[in-house]
C-alpha positions in Angstrom: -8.7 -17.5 -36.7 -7.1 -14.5 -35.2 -9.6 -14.4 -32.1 -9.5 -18.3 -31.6 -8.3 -18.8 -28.3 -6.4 -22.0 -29.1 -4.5 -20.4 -32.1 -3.4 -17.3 -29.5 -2.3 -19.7 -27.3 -0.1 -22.0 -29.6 1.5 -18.5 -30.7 2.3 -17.9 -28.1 4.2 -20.6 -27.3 5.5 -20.3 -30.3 6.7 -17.1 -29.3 8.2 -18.7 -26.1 11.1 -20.5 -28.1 11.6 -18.7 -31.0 15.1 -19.9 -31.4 14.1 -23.6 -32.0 17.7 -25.1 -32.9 18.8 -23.7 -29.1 16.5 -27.0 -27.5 19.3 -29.2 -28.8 22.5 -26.8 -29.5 22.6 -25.0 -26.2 23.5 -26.3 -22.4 23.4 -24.0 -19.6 26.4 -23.8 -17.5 26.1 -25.7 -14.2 26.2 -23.4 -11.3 29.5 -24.7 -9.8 30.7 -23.2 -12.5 28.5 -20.2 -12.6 29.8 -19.0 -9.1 32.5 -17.7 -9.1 31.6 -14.5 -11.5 27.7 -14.7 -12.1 25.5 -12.0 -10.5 22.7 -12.5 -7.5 19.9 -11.6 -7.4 17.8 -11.7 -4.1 13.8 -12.0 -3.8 10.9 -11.3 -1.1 11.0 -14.7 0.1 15.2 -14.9 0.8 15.0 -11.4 2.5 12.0 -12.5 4.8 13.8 -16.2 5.6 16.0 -14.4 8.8 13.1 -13.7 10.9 12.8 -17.3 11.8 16.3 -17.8 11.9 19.3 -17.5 14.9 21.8 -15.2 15.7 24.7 -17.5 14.2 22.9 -17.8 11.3 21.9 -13.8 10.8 25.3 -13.4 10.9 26.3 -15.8 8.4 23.8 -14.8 5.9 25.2 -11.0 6.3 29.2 -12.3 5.7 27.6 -13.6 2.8 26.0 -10.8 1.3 28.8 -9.0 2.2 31.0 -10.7 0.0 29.0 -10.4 -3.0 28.0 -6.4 -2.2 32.0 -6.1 -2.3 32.0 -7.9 -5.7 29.3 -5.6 -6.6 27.7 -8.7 -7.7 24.5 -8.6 -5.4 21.6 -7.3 -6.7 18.1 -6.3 -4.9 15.6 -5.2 -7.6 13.4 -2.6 -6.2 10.3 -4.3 -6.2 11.6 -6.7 -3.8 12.8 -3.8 -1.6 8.8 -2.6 -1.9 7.5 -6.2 -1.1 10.0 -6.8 1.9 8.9 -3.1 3.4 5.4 -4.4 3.0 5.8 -8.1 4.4 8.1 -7.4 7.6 5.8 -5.5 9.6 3.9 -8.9 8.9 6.5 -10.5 10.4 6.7 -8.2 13.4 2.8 -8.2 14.2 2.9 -12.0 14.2 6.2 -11.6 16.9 4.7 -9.4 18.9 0.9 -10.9 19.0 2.6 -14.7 19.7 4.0 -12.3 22.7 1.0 -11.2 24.0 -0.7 -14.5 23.5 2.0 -16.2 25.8 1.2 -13.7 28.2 -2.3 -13.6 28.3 -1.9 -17.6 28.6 0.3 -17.4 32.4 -2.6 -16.3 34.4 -2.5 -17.1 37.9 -3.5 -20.4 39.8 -6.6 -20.3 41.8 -6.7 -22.9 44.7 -9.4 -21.4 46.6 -9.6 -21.2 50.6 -10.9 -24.3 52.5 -10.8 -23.5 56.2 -11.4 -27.3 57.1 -7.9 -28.2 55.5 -5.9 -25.2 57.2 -4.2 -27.4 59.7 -3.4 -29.9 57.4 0.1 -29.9 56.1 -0.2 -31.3 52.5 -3.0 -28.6 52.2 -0.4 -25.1 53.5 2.1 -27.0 51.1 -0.3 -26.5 48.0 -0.9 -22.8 49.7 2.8 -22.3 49.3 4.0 -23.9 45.7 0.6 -21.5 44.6 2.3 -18.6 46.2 5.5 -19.4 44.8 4.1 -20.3 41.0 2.1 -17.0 41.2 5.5 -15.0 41.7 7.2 -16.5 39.1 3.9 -16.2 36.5 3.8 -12.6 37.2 7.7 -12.0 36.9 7.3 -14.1 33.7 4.2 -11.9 32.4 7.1 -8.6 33.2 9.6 -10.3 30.9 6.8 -10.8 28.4 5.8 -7.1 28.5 9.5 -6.0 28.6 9.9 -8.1 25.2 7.1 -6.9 23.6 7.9 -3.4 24.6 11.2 -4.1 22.6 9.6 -5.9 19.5 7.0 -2.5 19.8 10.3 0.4 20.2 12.3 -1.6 16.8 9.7 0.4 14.6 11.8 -0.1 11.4 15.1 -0.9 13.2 14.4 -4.6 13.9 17.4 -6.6 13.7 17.0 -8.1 10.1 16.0 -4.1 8.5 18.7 -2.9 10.4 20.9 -5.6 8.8 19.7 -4.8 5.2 19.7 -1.4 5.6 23.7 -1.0 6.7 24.6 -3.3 3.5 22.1 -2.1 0.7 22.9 1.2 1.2 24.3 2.3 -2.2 24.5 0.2 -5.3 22.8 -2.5 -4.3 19.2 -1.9 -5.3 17.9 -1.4 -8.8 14.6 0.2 -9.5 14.3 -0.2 -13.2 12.5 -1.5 -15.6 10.2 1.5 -14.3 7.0 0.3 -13.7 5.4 3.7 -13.9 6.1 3.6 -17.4 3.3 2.9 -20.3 5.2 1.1 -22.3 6.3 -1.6 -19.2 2.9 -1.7 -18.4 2.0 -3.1 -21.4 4.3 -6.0 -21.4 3.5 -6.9 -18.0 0.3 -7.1 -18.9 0.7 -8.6 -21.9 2.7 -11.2 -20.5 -0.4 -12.2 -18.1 -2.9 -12.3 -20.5 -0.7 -15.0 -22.4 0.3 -16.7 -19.8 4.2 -16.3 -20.3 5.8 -17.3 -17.0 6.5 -16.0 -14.5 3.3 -14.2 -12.5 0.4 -15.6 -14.0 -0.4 -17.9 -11.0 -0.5 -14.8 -9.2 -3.4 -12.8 -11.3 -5.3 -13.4 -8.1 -3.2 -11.7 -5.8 -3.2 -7.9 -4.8 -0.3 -7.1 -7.5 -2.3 -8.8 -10.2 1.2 -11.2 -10.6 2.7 -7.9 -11.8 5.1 -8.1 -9.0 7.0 -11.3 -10.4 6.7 -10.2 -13.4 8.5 -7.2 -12.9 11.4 -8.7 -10.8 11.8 -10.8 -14.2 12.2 -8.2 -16.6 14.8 -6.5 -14.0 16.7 -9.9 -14.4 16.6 -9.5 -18.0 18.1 -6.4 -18.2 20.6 -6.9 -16.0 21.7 -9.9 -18.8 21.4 -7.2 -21.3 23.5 -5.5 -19.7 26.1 -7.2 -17.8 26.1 -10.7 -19.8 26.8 -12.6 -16.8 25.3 -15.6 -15.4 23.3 -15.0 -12.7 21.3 -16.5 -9.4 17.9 -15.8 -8.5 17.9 -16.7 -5.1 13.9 -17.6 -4.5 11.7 -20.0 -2.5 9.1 -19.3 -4.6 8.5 -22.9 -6.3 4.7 -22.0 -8.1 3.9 -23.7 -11.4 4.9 -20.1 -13.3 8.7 -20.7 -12.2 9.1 -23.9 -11.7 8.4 -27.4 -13.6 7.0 -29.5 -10.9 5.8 -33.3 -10.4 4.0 -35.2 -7.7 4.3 -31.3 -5.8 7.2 -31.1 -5.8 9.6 -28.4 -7.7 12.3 -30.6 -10.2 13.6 -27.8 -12.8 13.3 -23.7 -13.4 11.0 -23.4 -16.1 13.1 -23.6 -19.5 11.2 -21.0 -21.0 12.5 -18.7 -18.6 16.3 -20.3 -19.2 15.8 -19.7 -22.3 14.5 -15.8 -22.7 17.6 -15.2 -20.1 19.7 -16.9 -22.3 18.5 -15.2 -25.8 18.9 -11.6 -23.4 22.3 -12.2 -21.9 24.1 -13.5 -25.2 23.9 -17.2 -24.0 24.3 -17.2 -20.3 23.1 -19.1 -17.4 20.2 -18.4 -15.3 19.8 -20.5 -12.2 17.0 -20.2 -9.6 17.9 -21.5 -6.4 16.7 -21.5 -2.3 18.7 -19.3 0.1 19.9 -22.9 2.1 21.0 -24.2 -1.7 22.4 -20.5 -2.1 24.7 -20.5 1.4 26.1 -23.8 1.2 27.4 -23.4 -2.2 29.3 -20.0 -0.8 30.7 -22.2 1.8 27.9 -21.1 4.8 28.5 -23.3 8.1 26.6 -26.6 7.7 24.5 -25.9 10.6 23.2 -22.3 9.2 22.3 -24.2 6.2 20.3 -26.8 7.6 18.5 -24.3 10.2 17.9 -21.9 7.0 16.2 -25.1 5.4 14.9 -26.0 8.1 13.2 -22.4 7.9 12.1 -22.8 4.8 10.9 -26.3 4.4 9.0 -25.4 7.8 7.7 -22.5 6.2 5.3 -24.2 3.6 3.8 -26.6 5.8 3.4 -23.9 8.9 0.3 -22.0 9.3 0.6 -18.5 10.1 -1.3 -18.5 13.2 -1.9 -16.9 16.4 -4.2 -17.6 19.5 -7.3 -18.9 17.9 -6.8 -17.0 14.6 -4.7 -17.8 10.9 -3.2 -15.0 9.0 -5.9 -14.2 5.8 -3.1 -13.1 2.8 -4.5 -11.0 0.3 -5.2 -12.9 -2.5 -4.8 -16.1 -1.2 -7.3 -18.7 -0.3 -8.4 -19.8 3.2 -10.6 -22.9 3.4 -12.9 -23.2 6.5 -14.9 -26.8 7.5 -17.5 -27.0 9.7 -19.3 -30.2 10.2 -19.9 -31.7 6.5 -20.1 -28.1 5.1 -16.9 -26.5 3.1 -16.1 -22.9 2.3 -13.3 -21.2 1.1 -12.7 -16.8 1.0 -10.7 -15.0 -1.2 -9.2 -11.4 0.4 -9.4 -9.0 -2.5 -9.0 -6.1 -0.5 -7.8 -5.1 3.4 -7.9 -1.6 4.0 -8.5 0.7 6.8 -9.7 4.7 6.9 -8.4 7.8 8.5 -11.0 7.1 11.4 -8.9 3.4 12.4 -12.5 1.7 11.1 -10.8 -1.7 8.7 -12.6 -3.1 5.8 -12.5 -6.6 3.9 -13.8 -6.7 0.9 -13.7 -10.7 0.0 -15.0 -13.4 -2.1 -16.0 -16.8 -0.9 -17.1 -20.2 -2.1 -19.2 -22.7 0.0 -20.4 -26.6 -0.7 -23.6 -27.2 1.6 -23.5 -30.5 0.5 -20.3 -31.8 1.8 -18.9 -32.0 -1.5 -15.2 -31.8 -0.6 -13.9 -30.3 -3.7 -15.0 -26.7 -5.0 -16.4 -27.0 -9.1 -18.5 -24.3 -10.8 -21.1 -25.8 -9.0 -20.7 -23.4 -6.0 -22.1 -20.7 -4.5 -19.8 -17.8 -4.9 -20.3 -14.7 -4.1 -18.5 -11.1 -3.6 -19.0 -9.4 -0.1 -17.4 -6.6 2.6 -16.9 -7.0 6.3 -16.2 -3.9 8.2 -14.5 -4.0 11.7 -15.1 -0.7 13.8 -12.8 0.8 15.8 -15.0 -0.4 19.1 -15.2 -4.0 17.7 -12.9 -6.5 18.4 -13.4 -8.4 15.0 -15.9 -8.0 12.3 -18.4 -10.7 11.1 -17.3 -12.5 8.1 -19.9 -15.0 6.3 -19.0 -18.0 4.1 -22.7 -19.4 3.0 -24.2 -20.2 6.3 -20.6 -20.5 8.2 -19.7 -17.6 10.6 -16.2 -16.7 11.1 -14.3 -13.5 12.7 -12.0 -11.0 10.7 -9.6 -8.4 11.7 -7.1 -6.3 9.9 -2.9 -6.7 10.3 -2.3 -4.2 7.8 -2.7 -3.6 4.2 -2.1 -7.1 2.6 -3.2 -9.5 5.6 -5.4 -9.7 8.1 -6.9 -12.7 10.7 -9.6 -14.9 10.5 -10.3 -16.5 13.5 -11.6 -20.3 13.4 -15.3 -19.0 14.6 -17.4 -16.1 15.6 -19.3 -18.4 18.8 -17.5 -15.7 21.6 -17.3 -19.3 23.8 -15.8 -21.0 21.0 -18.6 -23.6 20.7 -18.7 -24.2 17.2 -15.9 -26.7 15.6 -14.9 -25.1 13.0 -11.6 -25.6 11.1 -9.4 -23.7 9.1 -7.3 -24.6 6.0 -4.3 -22.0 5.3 -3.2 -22.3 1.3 -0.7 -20.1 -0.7 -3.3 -20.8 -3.8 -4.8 -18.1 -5.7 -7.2 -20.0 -7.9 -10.0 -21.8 -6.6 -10.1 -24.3 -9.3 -6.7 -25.6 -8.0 -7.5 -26.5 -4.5 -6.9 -29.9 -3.6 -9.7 -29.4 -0.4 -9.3 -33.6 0.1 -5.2 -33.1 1.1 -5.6 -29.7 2.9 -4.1 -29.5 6.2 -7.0 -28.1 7.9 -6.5 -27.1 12.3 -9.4 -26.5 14.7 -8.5 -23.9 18.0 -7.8 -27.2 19.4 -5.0 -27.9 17.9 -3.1 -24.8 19.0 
């Protein structure tokens, strides 16, 4: 019985609620209530929201940290600080490449000479609006290059690190549990391998689902240690945080309510978005609704630029082309000391327009490399042909075809899913170059 699968997992749920009578006895504290002394805690996702976001509201967002650095009640655990150094350069490239794209866009009108209309007037007035639309394309194409210079010269001093890196200073972030250690190894990956939430929905990513897992056992100690309530301020809504229905996120998962609870001697954990977060600390209504704005945008928006969609590592792009479905899986985006970029990936492809992806597929584990003389490397999904270059160590692009003259109508699905068996392929938003 030890090694049946069904037993280990109804231990360990089991294990999940060990204080049975707290189902009934307990009640969290509602957060109106939690406010006012509970701790914050910040993740990836909230510290990433102010790229997309105004002035007005950069500067609301810092008045509010501010207030709660004074409290000494804001906390940053440090694998957030290690996730946000790796994901805003992300947000940079995809800055500066929308740039370039606008720029390379503006070319200049051609309306060719045609001596036989020289003396006609509505002919030297076409000749002079081209003249005039040429001047302004190429002072536009300056102020192009002049912003992109600036996005290039920020380096790590954009306006958002700049922001963070004035207030977190001293205090703020906490690097423990310590994740070097054997012991905390152990539990994280115990804590996959049974499934306890939060991170297993993440096994497929580059971290393993570590990474969550981690920033939860930092939230446990802190209710060891200060027995506060506390806010996890998060946009991450996955099945291993959240209880969800129809796709959408109702309730924090109560078996993580509960472990805080049995860790902080019967506090409150509440996991909230950064919009939910500022309005109840009083934020202007209009920097809340552009932050939600921000963030509601930011599931249904595809990370794109030119004829290419940012490939995350570990997540799951779906391509269609005709009646014929793939889907590739980055497991690894690397480049060498010589500037040459590698892929190594795992895709999935239905030849027989199957829309769905079973254990029926072909699947299969492969490597594209991109030379430093090639533009973008050649990246096969069964018999589809698509284009990959490298961004940096956790994303890359993949363009929507490898036809140089863009023939081929090939269209690309962008998920946040790291398990094929999950994809819903028939609701996907898929988008062609066409539509961009």
């Amino acid at each position: 019985m030890a090694d049946d699968p069904k037993m280990a997992e109804f231990v360990s749920k089991v294990q999940s609620f060990p204080d049975a009578n707290a189902a009934f006895a307990w009640k969290p504290t509602k957060v109106e209530a939690s406010l006012p002394n509970c701790v914050v805690v910040l993740d990836t996702n909230a510290l990433l929201v102010p790229y997309n976001v105004g002035s007005k509201s950069l500067e609301s967002i810092k008045q509010t940290y501010a207030r709660f650095v004074q409290e000494q009640r804001l906390i940053v655990p440090g694998q957030v600080a290690r996730e946000f150094a790796q994901h805003r350069v992300i947000k940079l490239c995809d800055l500066y490449k929308k740039l370039n794209d606008r720029s390379s866009k503006a070319s200049a009108l051609e309306v060719g000479r045609y001596p036989l209309l020289e003396n006609e007037s509505a002919y030297l007035r076409l000749q002079g609006l081209e003249t005039q639309i040429n001047k302004l394309l190429k002072e536009y194409r300056m102020a192009i290059g002049e912003t992109s210079d600036l996005v290039r010269s920020w380096n790590w001093e954009d306006p958002v690190s700049a922001l963070y890196a004035a207030m977190f200073s001293t205090g703020v972030v906490l690097d423990e549990p310590d994740a070097t250690d054997t012991k905390v190894q152990e539990k994280l990956a115990s804590r996959i391998e049974k499934k306890l939430p939060p991170g297993y929905k993440d096994a497929g990513k580059d971290d393993g689902g570590f990474g969550d897992v981690l920033i939860w056992l930092m939230i446990l100690v802190i209710g060891e240690e200060q027995k506060k309530d506390l806010i996890f301020v998060t946009g991450d809504e996955k099945a291993d945080w959240m209880h969800q229905s129809d796709k959408q996120a109702l309730y924090p998962r109560f078996e993580l309510i509960d472990e805080y609870r049995r860790a902080s001697d019967n506090h409150t954990v509440h996991l909230m978005s950064l919009s939910r977060f500022l309005e109840l600390s009083g934020a202007d209504e209009q920097v809340v609704n552009e932050v939600r704005k921000e963030e509601l945008e930011a599931d249904e928006r595809v990370p794109h630029a030119g004829n290419a969609i940012r490939l995350d590592t570990g997540n799951i792009m779906v391509v269609r082309h005709g009646d014929r479905y793939g889907a590739i899986q980055a497991l690894k985006q690397t480049s060498n000391e010589n500037g040459d970029s590698t892929m190594e990936y795992e895709w999935w492809y239905q030849p027989n327009g199957t829309s769905d992806f079973d254990r029926g597929i072909q699947n299969e584990i492969y490597k594209a490399i991109q030379k430093t003389s090639d533009a973008i490397a050649l990246v096969t999904v069964g018999s589809i042909c698509l284009g990959w270059s490298r961004c940096s160590n956790s994303s890359g692009w993949l363009y929507f075809g490898y036809d140089p003259q863009g023939l081929d109508d090939y269209e690309l699905a962008w998920t946040t899913l790291t398990d094929i068996s999950q994809l819903p392929t028939l609701t996907l938003r898929f988008k062609s170059r066409t539509t961009y």
